[in-house]
ROLORO-867163 format. One record per residue (C-alpha): x, y negated, z; residue number from 1. Coordinates in steps of 0.5 Angstrom, whole numbers. Layout:
# residues N
{{X,Y,Z},NUM};
...
# end
This chain:
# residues 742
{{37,-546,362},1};
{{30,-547,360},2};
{{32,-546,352},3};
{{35,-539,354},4};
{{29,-537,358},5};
{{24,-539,352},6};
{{28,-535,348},7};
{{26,-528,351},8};
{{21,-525,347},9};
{{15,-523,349},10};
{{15,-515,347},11};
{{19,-510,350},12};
{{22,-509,343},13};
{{24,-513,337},14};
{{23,-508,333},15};
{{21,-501,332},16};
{{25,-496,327},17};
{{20,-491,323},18};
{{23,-485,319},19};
{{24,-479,316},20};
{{29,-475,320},21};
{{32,-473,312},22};
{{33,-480,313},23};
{{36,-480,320},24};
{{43,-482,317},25};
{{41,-489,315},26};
{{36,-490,321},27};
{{43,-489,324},28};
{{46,-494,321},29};
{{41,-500,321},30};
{{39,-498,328},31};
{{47,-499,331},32};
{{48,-506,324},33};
{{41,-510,329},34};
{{43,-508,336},35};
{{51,-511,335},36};
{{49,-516,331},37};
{{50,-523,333},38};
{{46,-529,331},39};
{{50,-534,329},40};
{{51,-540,334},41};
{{48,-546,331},42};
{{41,-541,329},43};
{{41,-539,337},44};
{{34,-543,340},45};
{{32,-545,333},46};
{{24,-546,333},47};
{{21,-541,327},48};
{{14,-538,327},49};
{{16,-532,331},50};
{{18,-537,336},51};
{{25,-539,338},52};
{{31,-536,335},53};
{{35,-531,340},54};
{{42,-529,341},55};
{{42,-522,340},56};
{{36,-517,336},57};
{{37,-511,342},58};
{{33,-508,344},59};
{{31,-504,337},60};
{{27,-498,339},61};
{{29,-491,335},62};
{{26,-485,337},63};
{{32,-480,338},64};
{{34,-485,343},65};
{{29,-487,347},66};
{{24,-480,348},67};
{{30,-475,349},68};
{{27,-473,355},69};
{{19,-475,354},70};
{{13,-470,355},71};
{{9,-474,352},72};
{{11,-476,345},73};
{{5,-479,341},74};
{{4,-484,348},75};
{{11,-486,348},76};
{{10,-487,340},77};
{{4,-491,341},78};
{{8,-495,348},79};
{{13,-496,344},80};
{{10,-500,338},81};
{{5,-504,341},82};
{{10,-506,346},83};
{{15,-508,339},84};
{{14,-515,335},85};
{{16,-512,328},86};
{{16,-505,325},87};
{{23,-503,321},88};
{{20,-497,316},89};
{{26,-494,313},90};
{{23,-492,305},91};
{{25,-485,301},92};
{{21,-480,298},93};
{{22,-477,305},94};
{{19,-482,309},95};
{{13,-483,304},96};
{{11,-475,305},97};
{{12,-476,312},98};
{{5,-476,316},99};
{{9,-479,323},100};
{{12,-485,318},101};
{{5,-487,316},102};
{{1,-486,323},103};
{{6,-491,326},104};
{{5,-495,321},105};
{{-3,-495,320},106};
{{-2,-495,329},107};
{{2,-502,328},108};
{{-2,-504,322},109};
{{-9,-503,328},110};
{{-5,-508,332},111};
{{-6,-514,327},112};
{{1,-515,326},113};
{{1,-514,318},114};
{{5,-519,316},115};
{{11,-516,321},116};
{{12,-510,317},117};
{{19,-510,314},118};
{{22,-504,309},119};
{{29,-501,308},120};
{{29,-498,301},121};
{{33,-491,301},122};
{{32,-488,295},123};
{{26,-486,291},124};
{{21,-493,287},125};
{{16,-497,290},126};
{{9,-495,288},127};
{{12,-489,284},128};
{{6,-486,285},129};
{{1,-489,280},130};
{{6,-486,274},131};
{{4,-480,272},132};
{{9,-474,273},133};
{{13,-480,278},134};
{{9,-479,284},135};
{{15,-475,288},136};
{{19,-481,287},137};
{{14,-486,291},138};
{{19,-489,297},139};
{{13,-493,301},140};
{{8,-488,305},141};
{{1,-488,303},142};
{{-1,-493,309},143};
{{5,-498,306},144};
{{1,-499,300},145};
{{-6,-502,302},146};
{{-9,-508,306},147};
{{-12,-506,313},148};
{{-17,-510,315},149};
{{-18,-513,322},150};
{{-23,-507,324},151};
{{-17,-502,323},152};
{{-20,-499,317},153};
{{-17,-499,310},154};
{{-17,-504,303},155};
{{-17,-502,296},156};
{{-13,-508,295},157};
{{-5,-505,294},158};
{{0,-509,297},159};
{{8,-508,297},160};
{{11,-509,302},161};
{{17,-514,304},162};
{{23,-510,303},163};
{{31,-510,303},164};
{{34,-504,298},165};
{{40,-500,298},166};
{{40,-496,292},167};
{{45,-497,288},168};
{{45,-503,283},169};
{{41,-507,289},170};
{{44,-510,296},171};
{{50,-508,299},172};
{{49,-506,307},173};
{{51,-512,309},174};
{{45,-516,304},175};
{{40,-511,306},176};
{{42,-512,314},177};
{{42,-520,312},178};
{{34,-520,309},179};
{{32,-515,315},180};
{{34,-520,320},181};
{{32,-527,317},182};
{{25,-523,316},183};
{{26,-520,323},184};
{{28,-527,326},185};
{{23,-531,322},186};
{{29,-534,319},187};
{{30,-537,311},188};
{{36,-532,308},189};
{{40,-537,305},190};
{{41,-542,312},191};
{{43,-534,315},192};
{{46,-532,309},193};
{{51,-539,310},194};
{{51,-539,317},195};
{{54,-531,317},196};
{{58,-532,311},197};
{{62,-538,315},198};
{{62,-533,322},199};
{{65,-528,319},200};
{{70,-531,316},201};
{{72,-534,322},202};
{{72,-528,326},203};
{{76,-525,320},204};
{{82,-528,322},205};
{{82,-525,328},206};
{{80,-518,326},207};
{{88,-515,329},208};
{{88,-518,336},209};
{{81,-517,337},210};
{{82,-509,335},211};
{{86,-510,339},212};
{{82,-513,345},213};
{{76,-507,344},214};
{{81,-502,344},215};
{{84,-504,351},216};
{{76,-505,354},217};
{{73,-499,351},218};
{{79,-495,353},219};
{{80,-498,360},220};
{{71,-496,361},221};
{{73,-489,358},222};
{{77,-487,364},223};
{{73,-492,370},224};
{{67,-488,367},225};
{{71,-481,369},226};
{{71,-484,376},227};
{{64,-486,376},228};
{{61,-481,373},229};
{{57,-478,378},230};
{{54,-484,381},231};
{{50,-485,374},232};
{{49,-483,369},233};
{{46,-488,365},234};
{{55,-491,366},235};
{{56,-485,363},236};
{{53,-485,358},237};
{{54,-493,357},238};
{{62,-490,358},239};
{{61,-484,351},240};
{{58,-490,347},241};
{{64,-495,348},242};
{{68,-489,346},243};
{{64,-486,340},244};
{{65,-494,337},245};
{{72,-494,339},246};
{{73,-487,334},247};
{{68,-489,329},248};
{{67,-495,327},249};
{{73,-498,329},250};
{{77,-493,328},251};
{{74,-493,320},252};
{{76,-501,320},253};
{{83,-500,323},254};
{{84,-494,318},255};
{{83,-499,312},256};
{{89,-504,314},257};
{{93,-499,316},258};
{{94,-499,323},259};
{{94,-492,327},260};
{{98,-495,332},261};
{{93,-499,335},262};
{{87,-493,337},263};
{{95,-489,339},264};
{{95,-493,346},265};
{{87,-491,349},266};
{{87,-483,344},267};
{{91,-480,351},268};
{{86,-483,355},269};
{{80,-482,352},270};
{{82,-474,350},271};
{{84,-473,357},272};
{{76,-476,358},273};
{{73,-471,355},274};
{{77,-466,357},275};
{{76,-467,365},276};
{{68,-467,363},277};
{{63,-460,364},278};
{{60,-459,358},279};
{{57,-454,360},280};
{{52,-460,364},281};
{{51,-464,358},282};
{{46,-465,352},283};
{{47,-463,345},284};
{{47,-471,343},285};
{{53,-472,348},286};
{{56,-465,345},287};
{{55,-468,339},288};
{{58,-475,341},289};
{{64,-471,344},290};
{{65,-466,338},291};
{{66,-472,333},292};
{{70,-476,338},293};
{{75,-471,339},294};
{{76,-471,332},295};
{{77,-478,331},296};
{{82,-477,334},297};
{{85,-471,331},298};
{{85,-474,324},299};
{{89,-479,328},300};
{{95,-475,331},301};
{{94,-471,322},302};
{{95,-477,319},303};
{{101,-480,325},304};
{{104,-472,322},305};
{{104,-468,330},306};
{{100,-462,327},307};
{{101,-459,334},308};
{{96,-465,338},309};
{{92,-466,332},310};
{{90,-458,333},311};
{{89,-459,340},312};
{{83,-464,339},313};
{{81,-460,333},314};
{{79,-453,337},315};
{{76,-457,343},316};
{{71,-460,337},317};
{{71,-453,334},318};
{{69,-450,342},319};
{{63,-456,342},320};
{{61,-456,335},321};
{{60,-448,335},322};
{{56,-448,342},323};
{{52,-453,338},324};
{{51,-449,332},325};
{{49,-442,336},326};
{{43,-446,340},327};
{{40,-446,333},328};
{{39,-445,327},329};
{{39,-453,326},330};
{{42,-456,318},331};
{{46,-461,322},332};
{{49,-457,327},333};
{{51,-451,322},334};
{{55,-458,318},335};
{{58,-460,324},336};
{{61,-453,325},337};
{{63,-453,318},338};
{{67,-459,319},339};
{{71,-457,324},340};
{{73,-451,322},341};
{{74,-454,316},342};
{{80,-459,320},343};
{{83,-453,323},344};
{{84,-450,317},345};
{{88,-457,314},346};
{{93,-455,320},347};
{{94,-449,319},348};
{{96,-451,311},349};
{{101,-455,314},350};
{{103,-450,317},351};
{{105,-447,312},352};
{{100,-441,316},353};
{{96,-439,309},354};
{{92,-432,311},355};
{{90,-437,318},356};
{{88,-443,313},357};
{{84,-439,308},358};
{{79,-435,314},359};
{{78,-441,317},360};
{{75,-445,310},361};
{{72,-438,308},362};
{{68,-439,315},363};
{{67,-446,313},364};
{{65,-444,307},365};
{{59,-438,310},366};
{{57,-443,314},367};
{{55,-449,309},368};
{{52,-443,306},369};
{{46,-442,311},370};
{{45,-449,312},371};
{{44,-450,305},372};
{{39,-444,305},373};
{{36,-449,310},374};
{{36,-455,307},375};
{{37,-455,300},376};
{{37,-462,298},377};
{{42,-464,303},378};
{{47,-469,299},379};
{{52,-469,305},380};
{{53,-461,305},381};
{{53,-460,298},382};
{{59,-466,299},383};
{{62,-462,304},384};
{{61,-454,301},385};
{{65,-458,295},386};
{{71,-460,300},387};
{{71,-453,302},388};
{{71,-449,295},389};
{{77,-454,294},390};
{{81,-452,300},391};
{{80,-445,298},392};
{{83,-446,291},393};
{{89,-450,293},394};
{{90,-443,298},395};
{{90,-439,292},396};
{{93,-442,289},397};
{{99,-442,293},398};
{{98,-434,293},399};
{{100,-435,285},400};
{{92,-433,284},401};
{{92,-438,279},402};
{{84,-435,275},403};
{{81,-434,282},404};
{{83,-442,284},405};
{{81,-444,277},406};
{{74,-441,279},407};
{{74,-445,286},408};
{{77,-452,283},409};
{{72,-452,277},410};
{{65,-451,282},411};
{{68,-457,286},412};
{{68,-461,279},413};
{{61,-460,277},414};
{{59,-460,285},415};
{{63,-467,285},416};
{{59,-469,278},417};
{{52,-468,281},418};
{{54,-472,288},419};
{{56,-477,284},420};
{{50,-477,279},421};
{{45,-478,285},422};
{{50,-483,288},423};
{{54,-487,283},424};
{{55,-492,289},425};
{{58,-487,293},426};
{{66,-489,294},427};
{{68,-483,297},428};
{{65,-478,293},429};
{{67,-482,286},430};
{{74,-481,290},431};
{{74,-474,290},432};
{{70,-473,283},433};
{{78,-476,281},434};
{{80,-471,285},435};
{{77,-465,282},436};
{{79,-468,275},437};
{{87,-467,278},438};
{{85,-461,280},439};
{{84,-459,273},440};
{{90,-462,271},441};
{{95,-459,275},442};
{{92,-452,273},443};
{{92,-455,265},444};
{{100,-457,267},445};
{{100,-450,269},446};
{{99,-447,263},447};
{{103,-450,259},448};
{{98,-455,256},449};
{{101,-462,257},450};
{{96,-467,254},451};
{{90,-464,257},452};
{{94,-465,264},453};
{{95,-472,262},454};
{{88,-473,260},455};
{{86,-471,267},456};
{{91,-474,271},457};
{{89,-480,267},458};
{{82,-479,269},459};
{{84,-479,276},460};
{{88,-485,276},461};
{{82,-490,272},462};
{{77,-488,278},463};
{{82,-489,284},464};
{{85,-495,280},465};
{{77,-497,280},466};
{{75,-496,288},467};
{{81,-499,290},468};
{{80,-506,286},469};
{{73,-506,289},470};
{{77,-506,296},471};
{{84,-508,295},472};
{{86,-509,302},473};
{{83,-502,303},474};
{{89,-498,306},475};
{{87,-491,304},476};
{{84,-492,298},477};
{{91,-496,296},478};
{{95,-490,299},479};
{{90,-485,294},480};
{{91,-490,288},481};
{{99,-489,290},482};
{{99,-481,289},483};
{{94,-482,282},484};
{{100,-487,279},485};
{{106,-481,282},486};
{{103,-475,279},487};
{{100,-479,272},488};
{{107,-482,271},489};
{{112,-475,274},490};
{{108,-472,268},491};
{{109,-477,263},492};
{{116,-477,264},493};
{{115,-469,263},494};
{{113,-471,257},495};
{{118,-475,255},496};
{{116,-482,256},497};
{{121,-483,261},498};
{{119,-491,262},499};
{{113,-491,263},500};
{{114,-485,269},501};
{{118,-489,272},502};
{{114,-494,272},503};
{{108,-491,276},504};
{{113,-488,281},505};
{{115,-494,283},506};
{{108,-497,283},507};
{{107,-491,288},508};
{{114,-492,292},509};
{{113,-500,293},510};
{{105,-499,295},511};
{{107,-493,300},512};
{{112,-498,303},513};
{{107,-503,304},514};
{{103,-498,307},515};
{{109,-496,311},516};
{{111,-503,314},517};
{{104,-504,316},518};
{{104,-498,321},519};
{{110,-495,323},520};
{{105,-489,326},521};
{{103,-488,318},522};
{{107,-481,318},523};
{{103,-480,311},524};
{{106,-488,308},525};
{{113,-485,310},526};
{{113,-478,307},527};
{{111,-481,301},528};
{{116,-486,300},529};
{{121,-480,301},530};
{{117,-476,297},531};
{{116,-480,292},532};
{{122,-484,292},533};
{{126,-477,291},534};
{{122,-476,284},535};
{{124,-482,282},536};
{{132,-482,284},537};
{{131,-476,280},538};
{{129,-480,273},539};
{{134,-485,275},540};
{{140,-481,276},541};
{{137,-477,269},542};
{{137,-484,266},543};
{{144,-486,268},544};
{{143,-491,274},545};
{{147,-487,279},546};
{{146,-492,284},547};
{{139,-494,284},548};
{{138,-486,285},549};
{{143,-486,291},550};
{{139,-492,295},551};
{{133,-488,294},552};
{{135,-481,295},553};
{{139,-484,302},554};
{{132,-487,304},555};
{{129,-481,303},556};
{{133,-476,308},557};
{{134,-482,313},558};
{{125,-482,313},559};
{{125,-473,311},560};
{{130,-473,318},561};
{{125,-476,322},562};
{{119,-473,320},563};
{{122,-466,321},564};
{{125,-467,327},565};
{{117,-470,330},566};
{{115,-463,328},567};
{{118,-458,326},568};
{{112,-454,324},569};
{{110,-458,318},570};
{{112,-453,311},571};
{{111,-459,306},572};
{{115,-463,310},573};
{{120,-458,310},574};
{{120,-457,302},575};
{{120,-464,301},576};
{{126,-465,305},577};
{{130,-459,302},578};
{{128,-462,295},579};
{{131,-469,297},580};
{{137,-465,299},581};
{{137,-461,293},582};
{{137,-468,288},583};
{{142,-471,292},584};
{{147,-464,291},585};
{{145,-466,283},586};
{{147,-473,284},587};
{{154,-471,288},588};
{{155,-467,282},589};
{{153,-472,277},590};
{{159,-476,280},591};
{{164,-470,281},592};
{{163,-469,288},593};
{{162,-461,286},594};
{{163,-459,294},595};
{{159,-465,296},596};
{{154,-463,292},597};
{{155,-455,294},598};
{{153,-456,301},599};
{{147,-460,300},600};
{{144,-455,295},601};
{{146,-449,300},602};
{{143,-453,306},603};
{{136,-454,301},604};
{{136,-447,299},605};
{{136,-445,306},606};
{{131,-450,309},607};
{{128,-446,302},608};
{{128,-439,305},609};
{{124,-437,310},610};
{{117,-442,307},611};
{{119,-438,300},612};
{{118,-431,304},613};
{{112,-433,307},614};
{{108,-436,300},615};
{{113,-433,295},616};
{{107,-435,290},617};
{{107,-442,291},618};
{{109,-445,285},619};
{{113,-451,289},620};
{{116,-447,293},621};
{{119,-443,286},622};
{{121,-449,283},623};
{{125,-452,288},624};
{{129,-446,290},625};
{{131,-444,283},626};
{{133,-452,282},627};
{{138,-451,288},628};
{{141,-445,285},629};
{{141,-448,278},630};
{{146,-454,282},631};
{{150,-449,287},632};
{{151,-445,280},633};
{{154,-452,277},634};
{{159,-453,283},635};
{{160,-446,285},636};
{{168,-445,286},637};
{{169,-440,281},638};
{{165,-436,274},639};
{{162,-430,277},640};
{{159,-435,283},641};
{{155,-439,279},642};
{{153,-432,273},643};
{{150,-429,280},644};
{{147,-435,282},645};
{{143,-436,274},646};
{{141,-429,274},647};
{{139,-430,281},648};
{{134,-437,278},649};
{{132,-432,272},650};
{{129,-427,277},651};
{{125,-431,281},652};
{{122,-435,275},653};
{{121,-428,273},654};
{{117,-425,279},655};
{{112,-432,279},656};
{{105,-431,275},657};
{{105,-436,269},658};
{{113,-435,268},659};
{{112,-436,261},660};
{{106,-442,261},661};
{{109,-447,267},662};
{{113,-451,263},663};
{{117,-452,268},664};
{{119,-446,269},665};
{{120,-445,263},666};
{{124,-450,262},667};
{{129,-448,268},668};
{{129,-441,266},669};
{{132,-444,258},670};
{{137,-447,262},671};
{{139,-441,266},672};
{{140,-437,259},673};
{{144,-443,255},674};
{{148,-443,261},675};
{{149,-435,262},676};
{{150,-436,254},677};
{{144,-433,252},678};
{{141,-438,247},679};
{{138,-432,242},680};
{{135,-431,249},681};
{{132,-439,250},682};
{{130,-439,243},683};
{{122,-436,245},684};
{{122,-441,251},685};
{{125,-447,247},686};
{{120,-446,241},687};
{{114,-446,247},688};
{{116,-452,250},689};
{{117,-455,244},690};
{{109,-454,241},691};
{{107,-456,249},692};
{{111,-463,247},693};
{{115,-462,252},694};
{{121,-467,253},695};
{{124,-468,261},696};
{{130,-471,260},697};
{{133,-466,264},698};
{{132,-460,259},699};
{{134,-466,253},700};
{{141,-466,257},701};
{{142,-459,257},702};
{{139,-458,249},703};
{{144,-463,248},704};
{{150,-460,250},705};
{{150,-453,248},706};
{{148,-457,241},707};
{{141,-455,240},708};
{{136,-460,236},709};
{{131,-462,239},710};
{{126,-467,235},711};
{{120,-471,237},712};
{{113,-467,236},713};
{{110,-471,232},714};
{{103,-466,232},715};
{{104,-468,240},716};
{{100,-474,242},717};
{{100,-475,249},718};
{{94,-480,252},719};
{{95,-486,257},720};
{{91,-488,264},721};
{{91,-495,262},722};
{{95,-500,259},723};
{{100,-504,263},724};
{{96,-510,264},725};
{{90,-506,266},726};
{{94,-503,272},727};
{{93,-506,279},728};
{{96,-508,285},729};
{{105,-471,290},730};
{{101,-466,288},731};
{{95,-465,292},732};
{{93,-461,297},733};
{{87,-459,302},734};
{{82,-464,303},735};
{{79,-468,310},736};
{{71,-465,311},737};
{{69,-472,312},738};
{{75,-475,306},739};
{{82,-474,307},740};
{{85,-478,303},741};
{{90,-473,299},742};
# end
């Protein structure tokens, strides 16, 4: 008892946080990595210079929190930081010009304790202002750079400070976070460094079961909290942080092992929580709390596939954060509405529901624009404004308005070049960096340019393959690896080299599965199993092996069957089940099953139809239709049947914009004329295919049987991603405002 009781420290506070408010996402952090930290059990009751080591560093005092209600701020500052054992200073060239940041250390410094002055750099160089021309990056406020002396007034003498950093190229977070509290404790780094290496390896080990654990407490407080909620409101408050942590951070860890099964069981409990409250009553940071929660669980219900609840939760954050944002013209606010609209509107694409979709990224879009009006030099709406210009592109797009998505896709690339400039260590944002790159591929595939597609698919699968190796047991950075090797090897095999595209298909079906297997809930792991299996059973089939196709189209349908049945409101489930539908019709017929294969052309073409009238500019849309033409032609019952139907396939390709670019359009309108016997016809289309280095063996097989020559282009030379060994372990669409993965 004596040990604990010596343990207790003499302040009220075991540090105070100092910062600029452009810093505030950083102070964020540190402030909630120090008060959750644990210190190792065999350091706890250690005697150091700073007295006995303690079990926890709570409390750290960060002014947000602490003086949200305070009348007088400067003696609630000077309160707080004499009552506080060591001062945390979060350092960029925004807290060195910041005058609050260098009183709160010139007013600590007066009370003697120096050498307990510990710094976080965020960004900028140390004594940056003694170079001429350098002086705005300087990172350390001018009362950080100098000796004090015991009567409080300044020293010639310079002095840089004790300080972790994160810049890119320096520390992790958890290096820094380790350095600041062996400075903190009084502690040498090495003995910490060893004795949290072996704790968390410990723990690691457990991390599932107690998720699990977290999730039921956080939970069962989350609905005490709507019982208690009038008898305190510090309860209450207790209650929203419990949740806020459930739907953050852990939600981001269970999200990279793949288990949204686990936040399944308390999301009911925590939505019907934040519904049962009076917002009208609350505080914008418990508005705010509640809008990010409410939105956790939204991407939760998108990524489990049931668009209907995920759209629930998305418009109640929507109704808290423009209620945020119409209280003032505040950059942070105007972000949050952004974001939100920006989710609504990933619902509404799913829904197949464009006009919707693109009103509420335009809106998105105004409102990024009046915040970057107010804060320019914000990295993070500059992040999101990019995010927005793509979803906008993948619209237009859609609409077949190929010239105004090109303008779209080309302001998120240059956007995404600068982001990742300024923050080379920012995963999220190399990410989507690739992303852009495969925007630009698809419009390059589009337009008949092959190689410059594979070029920038490559691109886009080096830099995903590169961050999933930096966390390989990343569940998402693995699920967006998968979709990179699915669309660089489908367009190989576009490009004749068939091997390697079945490769990349299989890579990206064995690690969909694996994601699959880890969480049944994951609809989006099913969904690419289904889809990508269907495009390989389509080169298998194409490459002979009829059975390996058939296990793979018969997996797909059993998956595709399921997810429309959990919602019917999904178009791109829809289209992908009807295009599974229709490859399994072609392998019917590969097998001379011409009334098999009839029937399930018949049933994708229906499936087609009502998603083809409400976006008959969608390139998807057009390809898989005229496929399932093309296959109801083969089997039909008589002559006249089928020339209707291959008549029918060149008037759809006809009405779609760049008809005579896509080559894979091209390529469905020369079978449609070989077959109607029109070959002097198919002669333009086979000449442009030809030059494209087109070779998919579907348009082979047709060549060789109207005996059509066909030889390899020598002048075309396709690049690669990687070679085999460099390999580690759909068609994109509108993107997530804090990153969903593609």
């Amino acid at each position: 008892m004596a040990a604990q009781m010596s343990a207790v420290p003499a302040f009220r506070y075991r540090a105070f946080l100092s910062y600029s408010h452009r810093d505030e996402s950083w102070a964020r952090w540190l402030h909630r990595a120090l008060e959750r930290y644990v210190v190792p059990r065999r350091l706890v009751g250690q005697a150091t210079a700073v007295g006995p080591v303690p079990r926890r560093l709570s409390p750290i005092f960060r002014d947000t929190d602490e003086l949200a209600s305070a009348a007088d701020l400067g003696t609630k500052v000077n309160e707080a930081l004499s009552g506080s054992e060591s001062l945390l200073v979060i350092c960029s060239p925004s807290s060195a010009t910041s005058r609050w940041v260098n009183e709160e250390v010139a007013a600590f410094k007066r009370l003697g304790r120096e050498d307990r002055i510990f710094c976080l750099i965020v960004a900028g160089e140390p004594n940056a202002s003694l170079v001429p021309a350098h002086e705005a990056d300087e990172c350390f406020a001018p009362a950080l750079r100098r000796r004090w002396r015991k009567d409080g007034t300044l020293c010639d003498d310079p002095l840089e400070p004790v300080a972790a950093d994160v810049r890119p190229g320096k520390d992790t977070r958890a290096e820094a976070k380790c350095r600041l509290v062996a400075g903190l404790l009084g502690l040498d780094l090495d003995a910490l460094k060893r004795r949290d290496y072996q704790r968390r390896a410990h723990r690691a080990m457990l991390l599932t079961s107690a998720s699990v654990g977290i999730a039921v407490v956080t939970g069962a407080l989350a609905v005490a909290a709507i019982v208690a909620r009038n008898t305190a409101e510090r309860r209450q408050k207790e209650a929203e942080d419990l949740v806020a942590f459930m739907l953050g951070d852990l939600n981001d860890k269970l999200s990279e092992v793949s288990r949204l099964d686990i936040l399944e069981a308390v999301d009911d409990k925590a939505m019907a929580y934040f519904q049962a409250q009076a917002g009208e009553d609350l505080g914008t940071r418990a508005l705010s709390q509640r809008a990010t929660a409410l939105q956790k669980i939204g991407s939760v219900r998108l990524d489990q596939g049931e668009l209907a609840a995920a759209m629930t939760s998305y418009q109640a954050a929507l109704a808290i954060a423009s209620k945020l944002d119409a209280a003032g013209a505040d950059p942070a606010y105007q972000l949050a509405h952004a974001e939100a609209l920006t989710f609504v509107g990933l619902v509404y694409w799913r829904q197949g529901k464009l006009d919707a979709a693109q009103g509420t990224f335009t809106s998105a879009k105004d409102i990024l624009r009046r915040a970057c009006a107010s804060a320019p030099d914000d990295l993070d709406i500059a992040f999101q404004l990019a995010l927005v210009d793509n979803n906008i592109g993948y619209v237009l797009e859609a609409r077949g308005q190929l010239d105004e998505a090109a303008v779209q896709y080309r302001r998120m690339l240059v956007a995404m070049q600068r982001l990742v400039a300024a923050q080379p260590g920012n995963a999220e944002w190399s990410e989507y960096l690739g992303s852009a790159q495969n925007n630009l591929g698809k419009l390059a595939l589009l337009r008949g340019d092959l190689a410059e597609a594979l070029r920038k698919y490559a691109e886009d699968e080096r830099i995903q393959m590169r961050l999933a190796a930096e966390a390989p047991n990343d569940a998402s950075r693995q699920g967006r690896l998968l979709t990179a090797h699915a669309i660089l090897g489908r367009t190989q095999a576009l490009a004749g080299d068939t091997e390697s595209g079945m490769e990349r298909l299989q890579r990206a079906v064995d690690i969909a599965s694996s994601l699959a297997a880890m969480d049944a809930s994951n609809a989006e792991a099913r969904e690419q199993v289904a889809l990508y299996g269907t495009q390989l059973a389509r080169l298998r089939r194409l490459h002979g092996d009829l059975l390996a196709a058939g296990h793979l189209i018969a997996k797909a349908e059993a998956i595709f069957a399921r997810l429309t049945v959990q919602d019917g409101d999904n178009a791109t489930w829809r289209r992908e089940y009807a295009e599974t539908l229709i490859e399994h019709a072609a392998q019917l017929h590969a097998m001379d099953d011409k009334a098999g294969a009839r029937r399930q052309a018949e049933a994708g073409s229906r499936m087609l139809a009502p998603l083809l009238q409400k976006a008959p500019g969608d390139r998807s849309l057009v390809l898989a239709s005229a496929t399932g033409l093309l296959v109801q032609a083969d089997a039909a019952a008589d002559s006249g049947s089928a020339r209707r139907l291959r008549e029918q396939v060149l008037r759809t390709v006809a009405e779609t914009v760049s008809a005579d670019t896509d080559p894979r359009l091209l390529a469905l309108k020369v079978r449609a004329l070989l077959d109607l016997q029109r070959k002097a016809e198919a002669a333009s289309s086979i000449a442009r295919l030809w030059a494209d280095g087109y070779r998919d063996a579907g348009l082979l097989a047709t060549l060789e049987r109207q005996g059509i020559d066909y030889p390899p282009n020598d002048a075309f030379h396709p690049p690669f991603a990687a070679t085999d060994g460099e390999v580690a372990a759909g068609q994109q669409g509108p993107l997530h405002p804090a990153g969903e993965p593609p």
